[in-house]
FIVEX-136672 format. One record per residue: residue in three letters; x, y, z of N, C-alpha, C in turn. Coordinates in steps of 0.001 Angstrom, whole numbers, plus 500000, padded with zeros to 6 digits. Last residue first. Example, Ala and Ser with C-alpha at 12.3 -4.5 7.8 and 13.67 -1.06 7.14 Angstrom:
BEGIN
SER512850497750507080513670498940507140512900500030507870;ALA513190494310507800512300495500507800513200496700507800;
This chain:
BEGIN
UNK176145757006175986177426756464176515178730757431175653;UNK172944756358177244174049756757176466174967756168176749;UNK169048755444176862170517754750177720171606755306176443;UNK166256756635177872167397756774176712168779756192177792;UNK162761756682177445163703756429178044165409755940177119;UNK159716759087177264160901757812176722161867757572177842;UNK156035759356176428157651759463177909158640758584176936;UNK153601762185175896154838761081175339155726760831176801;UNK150233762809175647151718763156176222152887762005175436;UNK148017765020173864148456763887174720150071764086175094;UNK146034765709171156146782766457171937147153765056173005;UNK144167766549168553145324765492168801146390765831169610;UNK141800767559166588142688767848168197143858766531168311;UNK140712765536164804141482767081164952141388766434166770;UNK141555763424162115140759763511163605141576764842163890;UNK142411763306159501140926763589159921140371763462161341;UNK145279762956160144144768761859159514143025762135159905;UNK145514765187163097146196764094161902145078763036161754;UNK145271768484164372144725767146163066145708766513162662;UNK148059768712166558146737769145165844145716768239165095;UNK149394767856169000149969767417167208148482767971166016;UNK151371768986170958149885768831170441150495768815169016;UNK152365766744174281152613767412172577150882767654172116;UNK154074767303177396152929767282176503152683767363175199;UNK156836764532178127156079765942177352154769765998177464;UNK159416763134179729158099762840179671157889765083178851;UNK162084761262179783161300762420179171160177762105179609;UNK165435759877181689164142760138181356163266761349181321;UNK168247758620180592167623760031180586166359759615180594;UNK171401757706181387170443757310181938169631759242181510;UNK174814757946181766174099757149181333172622756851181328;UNK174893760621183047174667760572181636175131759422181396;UNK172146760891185630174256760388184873174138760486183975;UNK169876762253185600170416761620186711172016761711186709;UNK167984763855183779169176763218183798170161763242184801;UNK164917764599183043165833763993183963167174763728183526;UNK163364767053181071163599765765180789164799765726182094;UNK160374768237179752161157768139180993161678766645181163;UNK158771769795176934159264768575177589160486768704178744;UNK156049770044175041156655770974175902157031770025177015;UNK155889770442171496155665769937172421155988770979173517;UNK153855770649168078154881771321169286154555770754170536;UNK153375770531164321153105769776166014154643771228166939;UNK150909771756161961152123772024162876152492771178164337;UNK148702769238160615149066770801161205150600770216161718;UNK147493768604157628148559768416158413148956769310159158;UNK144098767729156524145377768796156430145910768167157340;UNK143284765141154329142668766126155469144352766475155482;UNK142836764886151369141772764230152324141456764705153849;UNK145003765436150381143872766491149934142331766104150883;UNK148403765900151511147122764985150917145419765642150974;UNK150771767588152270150421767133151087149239766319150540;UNK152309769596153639150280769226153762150186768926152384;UNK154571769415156452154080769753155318153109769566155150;UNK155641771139159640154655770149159033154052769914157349;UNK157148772502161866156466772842160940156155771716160073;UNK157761772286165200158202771596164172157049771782163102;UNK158819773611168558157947773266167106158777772915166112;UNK159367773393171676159775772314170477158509772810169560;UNK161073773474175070159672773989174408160531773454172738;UNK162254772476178106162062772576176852161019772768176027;UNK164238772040180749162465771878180033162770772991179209;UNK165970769486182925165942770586181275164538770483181648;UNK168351768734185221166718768789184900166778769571183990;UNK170804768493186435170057767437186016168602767025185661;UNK171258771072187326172254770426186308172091769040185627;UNK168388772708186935169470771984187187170304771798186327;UNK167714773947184330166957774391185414167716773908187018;UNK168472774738181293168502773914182318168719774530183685;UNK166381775479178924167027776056180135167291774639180949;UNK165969775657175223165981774520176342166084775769177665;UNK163652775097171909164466775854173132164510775473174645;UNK163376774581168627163442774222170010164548775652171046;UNK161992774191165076163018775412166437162630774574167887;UNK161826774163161963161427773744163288162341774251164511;UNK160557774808158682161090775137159888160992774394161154;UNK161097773293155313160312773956156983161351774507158013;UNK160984774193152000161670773968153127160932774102154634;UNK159810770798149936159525772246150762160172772632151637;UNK159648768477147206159851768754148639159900770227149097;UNK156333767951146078157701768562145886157899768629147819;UNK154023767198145590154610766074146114155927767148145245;UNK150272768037146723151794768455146842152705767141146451;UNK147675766474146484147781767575146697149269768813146079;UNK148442763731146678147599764633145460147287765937145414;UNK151520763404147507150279763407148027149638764253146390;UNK154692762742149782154376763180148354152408762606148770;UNK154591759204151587155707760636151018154907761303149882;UNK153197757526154553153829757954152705154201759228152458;UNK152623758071156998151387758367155670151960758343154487;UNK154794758005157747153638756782158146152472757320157563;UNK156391760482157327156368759105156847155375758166157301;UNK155195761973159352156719761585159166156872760929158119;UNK153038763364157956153039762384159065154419761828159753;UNK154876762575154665153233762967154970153024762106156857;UNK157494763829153189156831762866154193155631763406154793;UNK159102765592151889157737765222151404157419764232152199;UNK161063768269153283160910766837153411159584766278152120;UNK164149770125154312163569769437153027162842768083153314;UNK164474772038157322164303770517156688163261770571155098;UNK166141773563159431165606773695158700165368772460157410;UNK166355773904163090166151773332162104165770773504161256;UNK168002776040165896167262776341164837167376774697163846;UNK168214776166169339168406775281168431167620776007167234;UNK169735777014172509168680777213171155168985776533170055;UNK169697776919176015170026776352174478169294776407173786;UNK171315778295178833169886777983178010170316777913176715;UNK171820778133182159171980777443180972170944777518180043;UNK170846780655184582170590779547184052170618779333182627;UNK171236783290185367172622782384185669172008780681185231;UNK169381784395183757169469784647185404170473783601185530;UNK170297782942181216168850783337181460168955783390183119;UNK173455781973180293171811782069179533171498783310180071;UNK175977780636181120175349781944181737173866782195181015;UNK176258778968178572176369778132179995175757779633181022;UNK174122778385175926174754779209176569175119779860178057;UNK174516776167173230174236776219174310175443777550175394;UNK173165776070170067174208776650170863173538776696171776;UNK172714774642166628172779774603167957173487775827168575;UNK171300774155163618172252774940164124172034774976165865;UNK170457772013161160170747772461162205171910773165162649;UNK169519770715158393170509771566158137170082772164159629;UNK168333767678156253168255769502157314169893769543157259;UNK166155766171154297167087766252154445167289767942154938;UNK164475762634153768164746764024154448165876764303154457;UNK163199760773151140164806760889152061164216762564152724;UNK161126757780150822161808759102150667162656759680151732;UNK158693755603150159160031755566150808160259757135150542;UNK156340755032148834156343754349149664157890754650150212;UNK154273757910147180155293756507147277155399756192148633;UNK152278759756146827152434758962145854153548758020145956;UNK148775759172149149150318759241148989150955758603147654;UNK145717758556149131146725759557148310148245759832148132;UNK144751756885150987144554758435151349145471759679150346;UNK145597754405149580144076754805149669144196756481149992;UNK148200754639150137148198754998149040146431755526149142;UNK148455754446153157148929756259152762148343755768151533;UNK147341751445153245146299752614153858146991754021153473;UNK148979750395152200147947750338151448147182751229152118;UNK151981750195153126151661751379151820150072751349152139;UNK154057749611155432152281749421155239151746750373154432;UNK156509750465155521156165749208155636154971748824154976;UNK158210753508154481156936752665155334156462751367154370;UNK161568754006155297160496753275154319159606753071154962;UNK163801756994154857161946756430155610161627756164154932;UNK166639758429155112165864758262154765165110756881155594;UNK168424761519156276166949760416156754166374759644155754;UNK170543763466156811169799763004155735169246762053156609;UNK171803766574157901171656765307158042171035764956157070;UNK174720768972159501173870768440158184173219767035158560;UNK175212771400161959175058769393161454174560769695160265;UNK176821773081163644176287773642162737176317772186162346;UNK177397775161166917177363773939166317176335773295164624;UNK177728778859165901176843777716166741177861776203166458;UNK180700780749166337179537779980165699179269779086166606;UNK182650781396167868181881782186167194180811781943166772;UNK183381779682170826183739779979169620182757781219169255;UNK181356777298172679182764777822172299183067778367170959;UNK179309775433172290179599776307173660180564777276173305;UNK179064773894170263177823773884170846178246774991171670;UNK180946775254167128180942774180168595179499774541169481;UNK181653774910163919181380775710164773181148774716166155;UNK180828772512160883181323773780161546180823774290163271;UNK179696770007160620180131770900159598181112771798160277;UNK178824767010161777178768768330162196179799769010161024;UNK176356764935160464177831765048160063177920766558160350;UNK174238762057160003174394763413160436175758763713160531;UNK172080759338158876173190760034158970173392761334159038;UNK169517756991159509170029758501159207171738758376159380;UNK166288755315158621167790754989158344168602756782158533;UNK164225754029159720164364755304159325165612754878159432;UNK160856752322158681162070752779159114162842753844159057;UNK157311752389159745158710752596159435159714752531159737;UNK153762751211159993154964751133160895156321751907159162;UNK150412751107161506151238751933160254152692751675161083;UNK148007749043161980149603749487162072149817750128160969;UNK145718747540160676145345748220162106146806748602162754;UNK144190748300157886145390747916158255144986748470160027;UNK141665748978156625142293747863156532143170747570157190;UNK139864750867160039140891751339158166141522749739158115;UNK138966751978161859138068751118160936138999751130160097;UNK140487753399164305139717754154163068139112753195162387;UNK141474752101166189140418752561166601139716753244165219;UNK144139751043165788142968749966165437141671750348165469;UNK146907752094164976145061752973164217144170751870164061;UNK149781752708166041148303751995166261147166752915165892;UNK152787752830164738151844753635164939150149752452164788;UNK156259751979165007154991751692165097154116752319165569;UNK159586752682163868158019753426164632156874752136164371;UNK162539752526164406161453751800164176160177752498164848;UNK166115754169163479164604754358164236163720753137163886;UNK169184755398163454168369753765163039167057754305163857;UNK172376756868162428171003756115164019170182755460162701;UNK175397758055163102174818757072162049173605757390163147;UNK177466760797162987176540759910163478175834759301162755;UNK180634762211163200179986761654162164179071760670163520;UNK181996764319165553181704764474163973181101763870163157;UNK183170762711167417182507763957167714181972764860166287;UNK184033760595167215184966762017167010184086763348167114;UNK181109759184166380182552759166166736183385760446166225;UNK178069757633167554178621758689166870180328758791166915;UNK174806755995166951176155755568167173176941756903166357;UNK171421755226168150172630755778167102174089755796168010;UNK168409753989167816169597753849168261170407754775167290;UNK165095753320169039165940754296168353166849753683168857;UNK161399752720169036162806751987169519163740752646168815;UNK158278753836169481159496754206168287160476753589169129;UNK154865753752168946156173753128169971156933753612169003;UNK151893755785169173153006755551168698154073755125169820;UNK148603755143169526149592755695170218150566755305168567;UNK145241757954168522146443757237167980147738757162169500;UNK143612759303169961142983758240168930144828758062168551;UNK144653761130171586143374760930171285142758759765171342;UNK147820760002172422146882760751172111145764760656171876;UNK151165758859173580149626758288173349148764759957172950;UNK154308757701172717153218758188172936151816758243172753;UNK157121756123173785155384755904173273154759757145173612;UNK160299754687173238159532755999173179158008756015172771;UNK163422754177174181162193753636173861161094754995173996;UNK167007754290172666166252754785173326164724754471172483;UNK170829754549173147169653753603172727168604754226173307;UNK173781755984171967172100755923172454171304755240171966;UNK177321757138171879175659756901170958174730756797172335;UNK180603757369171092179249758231171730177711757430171212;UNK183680757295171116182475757141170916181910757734171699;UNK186899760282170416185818758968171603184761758217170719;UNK188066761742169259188557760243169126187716759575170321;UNK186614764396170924187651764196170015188426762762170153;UNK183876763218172964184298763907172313185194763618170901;UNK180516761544173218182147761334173152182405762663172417;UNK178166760940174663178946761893175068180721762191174818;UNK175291760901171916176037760382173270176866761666173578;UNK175258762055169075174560761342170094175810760619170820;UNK175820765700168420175410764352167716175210763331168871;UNK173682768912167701174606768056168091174243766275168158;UNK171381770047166281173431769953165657174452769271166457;UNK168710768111166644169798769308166870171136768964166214;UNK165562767354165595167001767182165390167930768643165725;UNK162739767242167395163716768009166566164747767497166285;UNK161031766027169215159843766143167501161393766717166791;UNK162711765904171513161218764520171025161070765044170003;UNK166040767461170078164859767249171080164158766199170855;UNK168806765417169393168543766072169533167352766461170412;UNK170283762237167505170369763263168748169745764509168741;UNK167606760509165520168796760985166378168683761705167091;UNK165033758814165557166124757937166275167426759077166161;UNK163054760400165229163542759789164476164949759182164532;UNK161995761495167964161524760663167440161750760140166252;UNK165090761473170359164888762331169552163612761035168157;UNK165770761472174130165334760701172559164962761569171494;UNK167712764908174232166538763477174088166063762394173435;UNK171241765459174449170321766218174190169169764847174486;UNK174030765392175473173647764815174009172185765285173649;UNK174187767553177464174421767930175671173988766721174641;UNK173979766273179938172381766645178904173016767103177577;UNK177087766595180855175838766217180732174827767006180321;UNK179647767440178476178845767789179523177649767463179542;UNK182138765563177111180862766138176964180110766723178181;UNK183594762774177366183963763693178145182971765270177703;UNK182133759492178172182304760585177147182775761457178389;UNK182272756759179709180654757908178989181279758640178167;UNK184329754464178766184099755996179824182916756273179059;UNK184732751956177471185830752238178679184854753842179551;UNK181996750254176460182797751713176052183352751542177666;UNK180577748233176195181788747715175631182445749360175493;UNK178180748971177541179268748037178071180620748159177695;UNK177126750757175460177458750968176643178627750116177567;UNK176301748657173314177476749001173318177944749879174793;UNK174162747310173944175221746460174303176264747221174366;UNK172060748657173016171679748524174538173036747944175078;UNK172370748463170546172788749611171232172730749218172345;UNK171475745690169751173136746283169412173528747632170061;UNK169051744801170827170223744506171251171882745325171317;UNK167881747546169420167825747656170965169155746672171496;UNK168146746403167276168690747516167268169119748013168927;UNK166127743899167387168067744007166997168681745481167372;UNK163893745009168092164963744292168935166467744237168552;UNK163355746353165467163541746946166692164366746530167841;UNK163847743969163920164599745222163986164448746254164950;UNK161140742478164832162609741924164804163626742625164570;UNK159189744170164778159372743793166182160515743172166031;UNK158284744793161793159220746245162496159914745227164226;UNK157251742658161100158189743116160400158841744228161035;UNK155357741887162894156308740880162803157202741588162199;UNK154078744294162700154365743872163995155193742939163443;UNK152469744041160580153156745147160479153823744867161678;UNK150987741373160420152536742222159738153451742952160162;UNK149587741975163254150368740961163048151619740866161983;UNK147448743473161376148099743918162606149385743134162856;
């Protein structure tokens, strides 16, 4: 327990220091319209809790910055998860982020009582604008995820310990929507072999090619300072010990200023790791700029 904690609790903090600081050191939030940077997003970038959207983090436009720091637990059944996130974006075109998960499984009996990762990303808008134009807002990204704590994914079959994701989002937000309310769609489509995100290892005795999925979100903003949101995310099923379902949430998220966002969801994450049902909530909290 104590590993896996000493090794993710000193990069989490660093990350938290270095984002939590840059706010300060930015002259303006961004010129962006609030909530576009979009939620904590659980692999530290911009977009929904389970999605990556096409758009990138914080609120800078053309020659601004932009990023986000942001804390995130959720609890369920039998498993919580903490994730500490940061990312950093500029011109409105290139985003770096950084994630730390820690996942608690002291309640199952298994050698290790943490499953923890990293997640290293980069995202890079391609084409088209979130509001304007012909086309959506259109990102590419890559991810890659080392888990920390091999010995419990290898026992359950995983065949490595690191691997890269890699999508392809399309955004658009549409300021008249739905009865004169704002509403945003998002399509994701992702190459992954991560079993769990990654906190089960990559690849499996089952499967270990990568596959394309799907994942989709959809927003209304209800205010100008209240979203709710609906979120699936398709799931690969690579280990032969127990299946991987589909997760989807359903999240209402605050935003006061756009310095300042709080989430709270319900998610059901189906079976993971031989316990079925796996249903509960999540809250985060996200500081932009």
């Amino acid at each position: 327990m104590h590993g896996a904690t000493d090794r993710v609790g000193p990069v989490a903090i660093s990350i938290g220091l270095l984002l939590g600081a840059l706010p300060a050191m930015a002259h303006d939030v961004g010129s962006r319209i609030r909530a576009t940077a979009g939620v904590p997003q659980i692999e530290g970038t911009a977009g929904g809790g389970f999605v990556p959207w096409a758009v990138l983090a914080g609120y800078g436009q053309k020659q601004e910055w932009g990023g986000e720091f942001s804390v995130m637990h959720a609890r369920t059944g039998d498993f919580d998860l903490t994730i500490a996130a940061g990312s950093v974006a500029f011109n409105n075109r290139v985003e770096i982020s950084a994630a730390a998960q820690l996942l608690d499984i002291d309640d199952l009996g298994l050698p290790d009582d943490n499953l923890s990762q990293m997640i290293l990303g980069a995202k890079v808008r391609v084409a088209g604008d979130l509001i304007y134009g012909k086309l959506p807002q259109i990102s590419g990204g890559v991810q890659y995820k080392r888990n920390m704590d091999f010995d419990v994914p290898a026992l359950a079959g995983a065949r490595d310990d690191d691997g890269f994701d890699f999508y392809v989002a399309a955004t658009r937000l549409w300021l008249n929507g739905l009865h004169g309310y704002p509403v945003l769609a998002n399509v994701t489509v992702r190459a992954s072999r991560a079993n769990q995100l990654g906190l089960l290892g990559f690849g499996g005795d089952q499967d270990d090619e990568w596959e394309p999925l799907f994942e989709g979100s959809v927003a209304v903003l209800l205010r100008r300072d209240l979203v709710l949101g609906y979120e699936y995310r398709q799931k690969p099923d690579n280990l032969g010990f127990a299946d991987e379902d589909d997760w989807q949430d359903v999240f209402l998220a605050w935003f006061p200023n756009k310095y300042f966002t709080l989430t709270g969801a319900w998610a059901d994450l189906g079976d993971v790791a031989g316990r079925n049902d796996q249903e509960g909530f999540y809250v985060s909290v996200e500081s932009s700029f």
